[in-house]
N, C-alpha and C positions, 0 to 999 in steps of 0.2 A: 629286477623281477621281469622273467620273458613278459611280452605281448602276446596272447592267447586268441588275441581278438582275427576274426576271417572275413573276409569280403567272396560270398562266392556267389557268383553271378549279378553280382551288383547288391546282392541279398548281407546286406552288414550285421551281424550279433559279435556280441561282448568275445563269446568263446565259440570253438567249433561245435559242444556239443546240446544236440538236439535232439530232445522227444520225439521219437517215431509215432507214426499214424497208430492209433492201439487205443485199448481204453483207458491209459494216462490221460488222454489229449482231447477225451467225448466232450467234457463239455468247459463252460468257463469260470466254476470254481477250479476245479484243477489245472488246467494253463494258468492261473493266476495264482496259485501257489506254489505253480513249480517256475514261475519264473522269480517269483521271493525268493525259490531257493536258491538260484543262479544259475537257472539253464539258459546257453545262449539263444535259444531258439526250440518250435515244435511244429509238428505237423501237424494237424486238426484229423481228429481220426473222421476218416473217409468220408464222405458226403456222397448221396445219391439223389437221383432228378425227386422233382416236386411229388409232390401224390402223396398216397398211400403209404406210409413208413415199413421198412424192411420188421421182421418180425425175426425175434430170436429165439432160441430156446429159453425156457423159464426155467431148468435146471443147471445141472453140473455144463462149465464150460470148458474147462481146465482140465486136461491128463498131466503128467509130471514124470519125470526122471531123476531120480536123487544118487548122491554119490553114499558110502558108507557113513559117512557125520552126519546124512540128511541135508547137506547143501544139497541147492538145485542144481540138477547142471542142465538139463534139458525143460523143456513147457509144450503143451500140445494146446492148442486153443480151434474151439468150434464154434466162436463167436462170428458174427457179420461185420459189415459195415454199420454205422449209429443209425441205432432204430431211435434217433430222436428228429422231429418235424427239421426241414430245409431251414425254413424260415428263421425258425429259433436258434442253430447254430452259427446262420449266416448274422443276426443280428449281435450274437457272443461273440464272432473273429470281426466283427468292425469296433465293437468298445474294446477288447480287449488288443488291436493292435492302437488304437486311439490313446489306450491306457501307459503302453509299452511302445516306446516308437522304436525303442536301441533292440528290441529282440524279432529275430526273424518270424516269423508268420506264414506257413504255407498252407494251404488247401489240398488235402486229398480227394480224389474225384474217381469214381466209379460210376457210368450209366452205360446203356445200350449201345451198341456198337452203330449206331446211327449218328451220322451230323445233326442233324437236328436235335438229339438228346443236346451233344457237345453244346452247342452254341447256346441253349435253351441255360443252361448252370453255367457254363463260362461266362453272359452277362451279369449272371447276378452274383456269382463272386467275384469279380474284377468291383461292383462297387463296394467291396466291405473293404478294400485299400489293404488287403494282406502284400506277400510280397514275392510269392511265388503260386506256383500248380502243380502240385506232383500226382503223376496218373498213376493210379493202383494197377496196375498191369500183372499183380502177382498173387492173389490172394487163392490159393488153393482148393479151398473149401465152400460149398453154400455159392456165394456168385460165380464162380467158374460153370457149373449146373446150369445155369443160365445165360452162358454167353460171354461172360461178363469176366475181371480177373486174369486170373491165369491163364484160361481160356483166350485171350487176346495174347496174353505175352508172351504163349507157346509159337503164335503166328506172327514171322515176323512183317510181313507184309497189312496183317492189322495193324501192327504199333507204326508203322512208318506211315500209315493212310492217318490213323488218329490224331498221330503226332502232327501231323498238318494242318489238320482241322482246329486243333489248338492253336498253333501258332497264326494259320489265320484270322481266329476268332478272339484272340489276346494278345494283349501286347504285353501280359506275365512272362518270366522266364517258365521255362517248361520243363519238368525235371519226368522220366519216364521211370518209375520204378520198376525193377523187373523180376520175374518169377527164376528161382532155381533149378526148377524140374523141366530142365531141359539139358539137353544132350551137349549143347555147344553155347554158352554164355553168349561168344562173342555176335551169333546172327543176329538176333535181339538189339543186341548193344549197336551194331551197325545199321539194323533199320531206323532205330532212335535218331541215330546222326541222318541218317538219311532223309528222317521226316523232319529236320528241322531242331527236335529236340536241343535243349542248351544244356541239360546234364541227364544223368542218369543216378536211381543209387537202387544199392542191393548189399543183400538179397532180401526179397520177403520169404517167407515160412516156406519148411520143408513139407511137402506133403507125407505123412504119418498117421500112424496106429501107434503111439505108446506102449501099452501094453492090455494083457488080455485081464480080465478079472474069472480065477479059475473058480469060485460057485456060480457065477452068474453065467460064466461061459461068453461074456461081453464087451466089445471093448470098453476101454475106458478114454474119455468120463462118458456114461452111461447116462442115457436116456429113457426109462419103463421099460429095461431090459434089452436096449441095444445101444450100438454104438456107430461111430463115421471116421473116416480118417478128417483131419484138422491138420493145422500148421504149426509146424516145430519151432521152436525159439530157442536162442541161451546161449549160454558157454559153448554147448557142444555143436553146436554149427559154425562159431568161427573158424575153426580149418577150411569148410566147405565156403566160406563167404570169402575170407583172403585170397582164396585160390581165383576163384572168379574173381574178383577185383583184380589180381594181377593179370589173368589174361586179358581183360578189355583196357588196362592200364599197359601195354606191352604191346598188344596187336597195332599193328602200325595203320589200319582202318579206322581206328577210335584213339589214338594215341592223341593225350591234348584233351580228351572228352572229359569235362569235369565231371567228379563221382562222389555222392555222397554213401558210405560209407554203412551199410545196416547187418547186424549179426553179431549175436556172442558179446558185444563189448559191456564190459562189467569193472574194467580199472581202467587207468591214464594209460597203463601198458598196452593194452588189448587198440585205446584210440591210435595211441603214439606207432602203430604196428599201421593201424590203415592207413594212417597221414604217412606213413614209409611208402607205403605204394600208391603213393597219390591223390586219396582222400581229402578234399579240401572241409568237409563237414563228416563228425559222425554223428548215428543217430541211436537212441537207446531205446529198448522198452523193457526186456525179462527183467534188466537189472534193476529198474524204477519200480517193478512192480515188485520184487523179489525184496528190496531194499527200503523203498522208500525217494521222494525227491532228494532228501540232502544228500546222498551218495553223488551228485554233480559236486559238492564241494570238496569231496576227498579227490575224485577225477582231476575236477580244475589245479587244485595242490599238487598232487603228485603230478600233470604235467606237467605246471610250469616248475617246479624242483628239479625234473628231469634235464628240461630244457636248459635249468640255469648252470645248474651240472655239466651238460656237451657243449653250453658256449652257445647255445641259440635263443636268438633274441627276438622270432619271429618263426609263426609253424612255418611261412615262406622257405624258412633256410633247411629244413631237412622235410621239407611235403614231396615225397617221389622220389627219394633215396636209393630208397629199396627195388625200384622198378628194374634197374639196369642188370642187378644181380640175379633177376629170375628168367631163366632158360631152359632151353628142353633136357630131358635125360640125357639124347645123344652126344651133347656137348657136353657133357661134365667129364673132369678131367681123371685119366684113366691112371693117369702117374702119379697119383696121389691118395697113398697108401700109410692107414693109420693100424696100429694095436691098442688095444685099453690097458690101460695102467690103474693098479688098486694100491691106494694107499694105507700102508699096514697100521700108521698108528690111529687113521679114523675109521679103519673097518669095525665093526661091531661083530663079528662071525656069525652074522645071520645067515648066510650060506645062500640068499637070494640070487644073489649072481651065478653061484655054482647049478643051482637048477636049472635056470632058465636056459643055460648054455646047455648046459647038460642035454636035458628032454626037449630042448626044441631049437638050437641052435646048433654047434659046431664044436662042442666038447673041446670048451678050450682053457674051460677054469680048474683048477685043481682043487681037492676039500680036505685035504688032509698033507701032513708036511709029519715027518718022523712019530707016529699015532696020536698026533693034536691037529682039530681043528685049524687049517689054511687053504686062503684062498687066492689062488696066484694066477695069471695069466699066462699059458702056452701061447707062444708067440709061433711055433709052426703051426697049427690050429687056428690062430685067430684070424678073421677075414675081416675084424675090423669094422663089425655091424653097429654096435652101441647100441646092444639091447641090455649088457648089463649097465649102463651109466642107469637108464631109462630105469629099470626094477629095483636098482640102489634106492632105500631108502634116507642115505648119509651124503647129503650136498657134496659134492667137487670128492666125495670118496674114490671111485671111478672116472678117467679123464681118459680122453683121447689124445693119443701120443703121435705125430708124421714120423715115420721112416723115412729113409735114404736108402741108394744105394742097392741094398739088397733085401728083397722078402723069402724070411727062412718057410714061408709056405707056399709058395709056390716054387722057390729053390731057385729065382730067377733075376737078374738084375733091374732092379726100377729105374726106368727110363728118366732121364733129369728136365728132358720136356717134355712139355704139354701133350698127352694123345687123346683121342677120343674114339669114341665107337663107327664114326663115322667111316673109318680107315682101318679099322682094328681089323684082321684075319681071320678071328670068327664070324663076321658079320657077311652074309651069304650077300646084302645087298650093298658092299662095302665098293666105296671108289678109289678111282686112281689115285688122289690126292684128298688130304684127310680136310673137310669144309669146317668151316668155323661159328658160328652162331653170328647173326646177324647184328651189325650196329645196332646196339639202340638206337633210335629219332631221339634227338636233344633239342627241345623246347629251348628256345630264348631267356624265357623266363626261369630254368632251369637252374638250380644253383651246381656251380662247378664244383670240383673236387677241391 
């Protein structure tokens, strides 16, 4: 049976995955049941300076996004940080890592962009004995308005000032969580390193409007007839969360930066994708709350099945797999030239293929064959998009086939090596000699091919 278990940043739990800051993780009935259930690890949902406790709304906090079954696939949340007292928190993450010593433990922290906030909660959670610091740099909604949130992690020059004040003020590792809604991932991710920071993970929530409620005319979830944008969560932000993790996992400023891994993830598959691009920890929350705790046990199963399946006997052997493979458009290779292929006896002649090509592709399926129902691929017509694999309803019905040699649509010989856009003769900014995507950096620790 693989070894599941991670060591990141000195920070040891059973398995990679970990409760995100949210309201799984507010107080210490729940980190205590969810570590019954088998989570490796959680983040304590967010903590702010002493005083006056944050105030939430007393209604609806939740908007939603559902597919046609009514799974979820999206969450909008207008929630704060825990409107519950310092005090009382701080004193649930010192029994409860007392209780748990094998499960990670970290502190989420949001205060005032002053040192003096920082150092003021960085002593008093350094004594609850957790085992990290993850600064809330992303929370979109409600503390951003104040300074606070996102509002720093839009600035990279705040997080790399913060990020010091931390590491001056603790000897915790430092983990810098970072906001989405920003134009360029990787500035952020490079001031982090730059302050010091010992990881980073993302993404926190997309800023969002769900949807509108057409009697009321308000967004939703609606507050006495109005409404605010909140922060996206789910399945449907893992595209946008992968993508950012490959570029700070790739850019050669933060290459090395350990990433904990936040968005969308809801199966082993969704983890086993981030740990591809270097992921040493991921973190959950739509799906815990969507699900329930014990959905860590089907996770933890289907990885290590997976695992035992390719022959890895440690996330070590395939964490950052996937990094080397991700590159710019201009280098993808131009001589490599596919048609769809539809297999006749698991078609069902639903004739979905035939539409989608039809009205909005490249007319390249045929729908009829001697006055019956057929659907066939014109191979001078097809460019090869795999939009019908995508609209097939019939697994591996529709496959992409490579050609050789010759493409009967452009009428022209395919080139047997590699070309790219770099050199290509339509390209107005095209060079003498066609460039090539840059080595990867190969970490030491790196596992070989």
């Amino acid at each position: 049976m693989a070894d599941l278990s991670v060591d990141f940043l000195g920070i040891r739990s059973p398995n990679p995955f970990w409760l995100a800051s949210a309201p799984p993780t507010d107080k210490e009935y729940n980190v205590q049941r969810a570590f019954e259930a088998g989570w490796g690890g959680v983040v304590w949902k967010t903590l702010g300076e002493a005083g006056p406790a944050v105030v939430n709304v007393n209604g609806p906090r939740y908007g939603a996004i559902h597919g046609p079954d009514r799974r979820l696939l999206g969450l909008n949340n207008i929630e704060l940080i825990t409107d519950r007292d310092l005090e009382i928190n701080l004193e649930e993450m010192a029994r409860v890592k007392r209780n748990w010593p094998d499960r990670a433990l970290v502190a989420s922290l949001m205060v005032p962009c002053e040192e003096k906030s920082w150092k003021a909660i960085l002593s008093r959670v350094d004594a609850t004995v957790c085992d990290g610091l993850e600064l809330n740099f992303g929370c979109p909604h409600g503390m951003s308005e104040r300074g606070m949130g996102s509002a720093v992690g839009q600035v990279p020059e705040y997080i790399e000032m913060v990020a010091r004040w931390c590491k001056e003020n603790s000897g915790l590792p430092v983990i810098v969580k970072l906001t989405p809604n920003i134009t360029d991932i990787r500035y952020p991710a490079r001031a982090a390193r730059r302050g010091g920071a010992d990881a980073v993970s993302l993404i926190n929530t997309v800023s969002s409007i769900v949807s509108i409620d057409l009697d009321s005319f308000a967004p939703t979830p609606t507050i006495d007839g109005k409404g605010s944008h909140g922060g996206y969560c789910g399945p449907a932000v893992k595209p946008i969360a992968l993508n950012m993790v490959a570029e700070i996992a790739r850019d050669r400023e933060t290459y090395g930066l350990p990433i904990s891994g936040i968005g969308g993830i809801t199966t082993w598959r969704d983890a086993a994708e981030f740990i591809a691009l270097g992921c040493g920890t991921v973190q959950v929350c739509t799906a815990a709350m969507t699900y329930g705790f014990k959905i860590v046990q089907e996770m933890t199963a289907g990885l290590s099945d997976w695992m035992d399946e390719k022959g890895y006997a440690r996330i070590e052997d395939f964490r950052g797999r996937a990094v080397r493979n991700v590159t710019d458009w201009q280098y993808l290779n131009l001589s490599y030239v596919t048609k769809a292929r539809i297999d006749q006896d698991l078609c069902i002649k639903c004739g979905r293929c035939h539409i989608a090509c039809e009205d909005t592709s490249h007319q390249a399926i045929t729908s009829m064959l001697d006055g019956r129902r057929h659907f066939e691929v014109v191979d001078e017509e097809c460019v090869g998009c795999n939009l019908c694999v995508n609209v097939c309803p019939v697994e591996n019905c529709i496959t992409m086939e490579r050609i050789a040699d010759y493409d009967p649509r452009t009428k022209r010989p395919i080139p047997a090596e590699y070309t790219n856009w770099t050199a290509h003769p339509n390209n107005p900014m095209r060079r003498e000699a066609m460039q090539f995507a840059p080595e990867p950096v190969v970490l030491e620790a790196e596992p070989a091919e």
